[in-house]
N, C-alpha and C positions, 0 to 999 in steps of 0.2 A: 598803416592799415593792417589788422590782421588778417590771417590767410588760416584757413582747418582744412587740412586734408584727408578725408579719409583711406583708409586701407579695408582689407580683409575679409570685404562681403566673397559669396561665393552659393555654388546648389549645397545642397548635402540634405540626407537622408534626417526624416524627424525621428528623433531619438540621437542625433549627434552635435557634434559643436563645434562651434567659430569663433574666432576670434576679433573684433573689428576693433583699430588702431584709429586714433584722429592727432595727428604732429600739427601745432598752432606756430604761427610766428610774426611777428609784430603786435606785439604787448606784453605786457607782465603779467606772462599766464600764471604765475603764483596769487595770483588776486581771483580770476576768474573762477566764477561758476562755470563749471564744464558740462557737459551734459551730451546724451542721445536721445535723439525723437526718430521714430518711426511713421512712417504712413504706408498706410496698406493701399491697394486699388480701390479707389471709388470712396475713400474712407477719407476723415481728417487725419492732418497732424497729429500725433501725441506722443505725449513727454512717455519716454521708456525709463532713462534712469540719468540720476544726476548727481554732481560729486561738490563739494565746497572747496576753495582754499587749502581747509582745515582738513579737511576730507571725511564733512562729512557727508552720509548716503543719503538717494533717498528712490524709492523705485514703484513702477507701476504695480497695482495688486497682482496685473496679471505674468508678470516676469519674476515676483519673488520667490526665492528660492529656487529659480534656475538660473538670473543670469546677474554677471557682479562688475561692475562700474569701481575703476581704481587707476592713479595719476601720476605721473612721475615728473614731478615739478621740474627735476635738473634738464629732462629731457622734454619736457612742452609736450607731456603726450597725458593722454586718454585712452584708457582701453575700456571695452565691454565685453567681458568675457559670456559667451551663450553657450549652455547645455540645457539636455534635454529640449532640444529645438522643438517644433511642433509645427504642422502647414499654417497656423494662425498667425504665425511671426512675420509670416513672407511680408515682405518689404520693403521699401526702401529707408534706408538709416540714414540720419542725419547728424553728426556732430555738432553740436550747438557751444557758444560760449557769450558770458553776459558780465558784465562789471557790475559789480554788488552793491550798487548803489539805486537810489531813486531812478528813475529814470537813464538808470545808465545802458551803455549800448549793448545790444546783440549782434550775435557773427554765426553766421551758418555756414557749413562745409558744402559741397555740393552731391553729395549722397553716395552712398552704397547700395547695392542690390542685394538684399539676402533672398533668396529662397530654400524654401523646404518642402522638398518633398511628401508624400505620405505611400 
């Protein structure tokens, strides 16, 4: 079964940055789509940013060019790196992972708390 853990939520001031970690373990995370979703209060799910095998990117309109999504296969991790926070972000973060196939399975972390201040 796989397991995502997330690390790194935390408060901090908008205009600073965080870093949020996700370590996976049972599967062969070199396959998996990896990914971060977000949900605000009151708000759905949504996809923030996602990485491939390959690595490659792919990110919400509203986080590009602040925040960057990158994997380090030998070590089963996911980072997201956030700058330039903003109170919009506040949220809770979710580490997501999927096998790239039809119908193949997802795995969700059980979240992080980001807030930002203003």
């Amino acid at each position: 079964q796989v397991q995502l853990v997330e690390s790194g939520g935390g408060l901090v001031q908008a205009g600073g940055s965080l870093r949020l970690s996700c370590a996976a373990s049972g599967g062969i995370f070199s396959i998996f789509v990896m990914g971060w979703y977000r949900q605000a209060p009151g708000k759905q799910r949504e996809l923030t940013a996602t990485i491939t095998g390959g690595g490659s990117t792919n990110y919400a309109d509203s986080v590009k060019g602040r925040f960057t999504i990158s994997r380090d296969n030998a070590k089963n991790t996911v980072n997201l790196q956030m700058n330039s926070l903003k109170p919009e972000d506040t949220a809770v973060y979710y580490c997501y992972a999927r096998v790239p196939v039809l119908g193949g399975s997802e795995y969700w972390g059980q979240g992080t708390q980001v807030t930002v201040s203003s």
